[in-house]
C-alpha positions as CSV (number, residue, x, y, z in Angstrom):
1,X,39.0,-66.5,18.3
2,X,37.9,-67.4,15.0
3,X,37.7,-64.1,13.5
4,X,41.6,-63.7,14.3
5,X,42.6,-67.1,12.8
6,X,40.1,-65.8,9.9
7,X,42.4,-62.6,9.1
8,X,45.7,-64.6,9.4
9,X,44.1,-67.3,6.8
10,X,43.2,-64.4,4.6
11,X,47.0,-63.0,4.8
12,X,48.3,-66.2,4.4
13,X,47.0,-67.0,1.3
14,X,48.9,-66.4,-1.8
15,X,46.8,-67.6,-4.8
16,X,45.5,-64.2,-6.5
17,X,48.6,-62.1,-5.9
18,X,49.8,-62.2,-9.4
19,X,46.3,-60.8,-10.6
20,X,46.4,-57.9,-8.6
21,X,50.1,-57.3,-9.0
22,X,49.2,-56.9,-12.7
23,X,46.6,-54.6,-12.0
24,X,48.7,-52.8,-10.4
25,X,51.6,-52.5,-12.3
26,X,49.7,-52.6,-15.9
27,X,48.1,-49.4,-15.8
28,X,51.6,-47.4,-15.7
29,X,53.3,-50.2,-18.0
30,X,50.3,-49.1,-20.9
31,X,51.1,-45.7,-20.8
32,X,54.5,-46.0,-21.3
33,X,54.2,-48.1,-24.1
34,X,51.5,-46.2,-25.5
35,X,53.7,-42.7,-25.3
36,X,56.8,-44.5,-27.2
37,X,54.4,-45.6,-29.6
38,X,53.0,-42.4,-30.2
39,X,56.2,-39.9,-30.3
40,X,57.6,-43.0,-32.5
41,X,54.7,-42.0,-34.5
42,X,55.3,-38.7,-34.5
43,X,59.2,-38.4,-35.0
44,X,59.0,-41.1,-38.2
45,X,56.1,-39.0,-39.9
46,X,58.4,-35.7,-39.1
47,X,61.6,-37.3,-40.7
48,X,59.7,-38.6,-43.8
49,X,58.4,-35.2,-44.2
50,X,61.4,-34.0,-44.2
51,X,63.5,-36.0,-46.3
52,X,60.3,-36.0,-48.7
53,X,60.7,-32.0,-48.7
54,X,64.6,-32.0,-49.3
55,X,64.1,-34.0,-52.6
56,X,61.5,-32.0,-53.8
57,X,63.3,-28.9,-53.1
58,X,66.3,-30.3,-55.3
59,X,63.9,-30.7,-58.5
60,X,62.6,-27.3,-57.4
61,X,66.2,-25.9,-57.1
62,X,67.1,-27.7,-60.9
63,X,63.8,-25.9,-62.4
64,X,62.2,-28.9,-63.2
65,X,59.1,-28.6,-65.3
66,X,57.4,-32.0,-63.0
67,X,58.0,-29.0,-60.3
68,X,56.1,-25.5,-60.9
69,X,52.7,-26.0,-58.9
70,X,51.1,-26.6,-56.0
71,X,49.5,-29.7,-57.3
72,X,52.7,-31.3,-59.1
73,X,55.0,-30.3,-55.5
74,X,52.1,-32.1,-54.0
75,X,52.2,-35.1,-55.7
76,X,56.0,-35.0,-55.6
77,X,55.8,-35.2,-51.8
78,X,53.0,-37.2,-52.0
79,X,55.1,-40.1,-54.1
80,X,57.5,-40.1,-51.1
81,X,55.1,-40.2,-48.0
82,X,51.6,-41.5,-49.3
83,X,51.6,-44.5,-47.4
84,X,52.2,-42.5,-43.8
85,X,49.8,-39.4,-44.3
86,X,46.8,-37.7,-46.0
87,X,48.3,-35.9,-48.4
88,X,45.2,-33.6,-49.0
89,X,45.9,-32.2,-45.1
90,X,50.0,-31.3,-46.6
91,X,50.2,-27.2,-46.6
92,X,52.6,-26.1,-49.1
93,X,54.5,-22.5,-48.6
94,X,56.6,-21.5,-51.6
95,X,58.0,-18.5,-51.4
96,X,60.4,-16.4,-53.5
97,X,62.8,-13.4,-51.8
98,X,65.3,-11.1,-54.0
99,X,68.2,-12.5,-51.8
100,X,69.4,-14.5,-48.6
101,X,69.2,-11.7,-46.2
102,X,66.1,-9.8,-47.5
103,X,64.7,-13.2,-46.1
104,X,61.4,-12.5,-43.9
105,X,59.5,-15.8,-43.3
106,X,56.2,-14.7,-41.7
107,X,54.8,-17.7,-38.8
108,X,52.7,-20.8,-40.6
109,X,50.3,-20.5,-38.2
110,X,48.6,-16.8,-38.2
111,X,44.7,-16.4,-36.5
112,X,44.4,-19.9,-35.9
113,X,44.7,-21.4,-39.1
114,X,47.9,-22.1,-41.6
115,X,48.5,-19.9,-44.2
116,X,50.9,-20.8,-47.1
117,X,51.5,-18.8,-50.0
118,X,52.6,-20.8,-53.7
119,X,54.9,-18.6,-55.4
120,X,56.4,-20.5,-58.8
121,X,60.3,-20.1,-59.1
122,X,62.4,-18.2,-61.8
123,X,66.1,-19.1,-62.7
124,X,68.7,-17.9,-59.6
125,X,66.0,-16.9,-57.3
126,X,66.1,-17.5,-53.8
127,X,63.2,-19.5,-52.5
128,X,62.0,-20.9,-49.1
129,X,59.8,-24.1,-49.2
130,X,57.8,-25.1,-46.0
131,X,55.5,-28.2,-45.8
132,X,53.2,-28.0,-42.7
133,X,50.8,-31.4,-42.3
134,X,48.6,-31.8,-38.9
135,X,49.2,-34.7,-37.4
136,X,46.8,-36.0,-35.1
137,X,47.8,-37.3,-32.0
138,X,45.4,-40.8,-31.4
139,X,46.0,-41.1,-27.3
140,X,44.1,-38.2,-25.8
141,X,46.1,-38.7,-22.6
142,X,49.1,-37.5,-24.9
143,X,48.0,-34.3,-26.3
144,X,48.8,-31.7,-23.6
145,X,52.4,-33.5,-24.4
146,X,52.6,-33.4,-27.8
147,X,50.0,-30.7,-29.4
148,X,50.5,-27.8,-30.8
149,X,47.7,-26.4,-32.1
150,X,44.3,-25.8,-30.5
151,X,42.9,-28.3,-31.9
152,X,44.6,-31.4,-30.5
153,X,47.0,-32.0,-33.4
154,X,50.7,-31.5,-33.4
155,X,52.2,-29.4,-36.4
156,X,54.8,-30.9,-38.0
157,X,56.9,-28.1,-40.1
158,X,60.0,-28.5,-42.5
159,X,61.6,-26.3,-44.4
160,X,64.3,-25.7,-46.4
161,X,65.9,-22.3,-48.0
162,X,67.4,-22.8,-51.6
163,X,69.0,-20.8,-54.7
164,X,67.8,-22.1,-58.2
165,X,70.3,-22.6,-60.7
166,X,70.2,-20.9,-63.7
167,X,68.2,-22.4,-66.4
């Protein structure tokens, strides 16, 4: 029967097996790589926000004069993570409260958008400075993962509560 022997020849061959072993295993191989790569993303933009924020919020806790706006905190952060983000898409929240318990942080996000409020320090005030910046997320297989907002984009907030020194 030749269509037998023609079934056992096709079984019996071996050239093309490491093709489709590829195609088999490459699909699952790219998305794992392709999620490290993108929380990697993710957690090295949220840790240079952060340390960006804590060193700003010393020159904010000294009184600095390089330190009283929106614009010059911006820059300040700015100086620190430029290279990773868009510093135009940073939200800035300064906030100013009599003392540590009459603390009442309303939430960033509030109807859909981020709300911030810039209010300049005085001498032994205590203060709360949140940066909020959107980060986008680039795989669109990885945003019901890692997004936050409705529009794709995970939120990365830091913030830091601090007491200025007298000055």
């Amino acid at each position: 029967m030749p269509f037998a022997r023609e079934i056992r020849s096709f079984y019996a061959r071996k050239d093309g097996v490491t093709a489709v072993e590829f195609g088999l295993l490459a699909t699952p191989f790219f998305l794992v790589v392709f999620f490290i790569l993108e929380t990697s993303l993710v957690f090295m933009a949220e840790t240079s926000i952060n340390n960006a924020v804590e060193r700003v919020a010393r020159e904010v806790r000294l009184g600095s004069p390089i330190a009283t706006t929106d614009g010059e905190l911006r820059s300040l952060i700015c100086a620190e993570v430029g290279y990773l983000l868009d510093c135009e898409k940073l939200h800035i929240d300064l906030r100013r409260y009599p003392t540590f318990e009459g603390i009442s942080i309303p939430p960033i996000v509030q109807d859909g958008s981020i709300a911030t409020t810039f209010e300049a320090g005085e001498s032994s005030i205590v203060m709360s400075l949140r940066v909020a910046y959107e980060w986008p997320i680039i795989t669109n297989f990885m945003q019901r993962y890692l997004s936050t907002l409705e529009s794709g984009n995970h939120l990365i907030v830091v913030g830091t509560f601090l007491k200025s020194e007298p000055y």
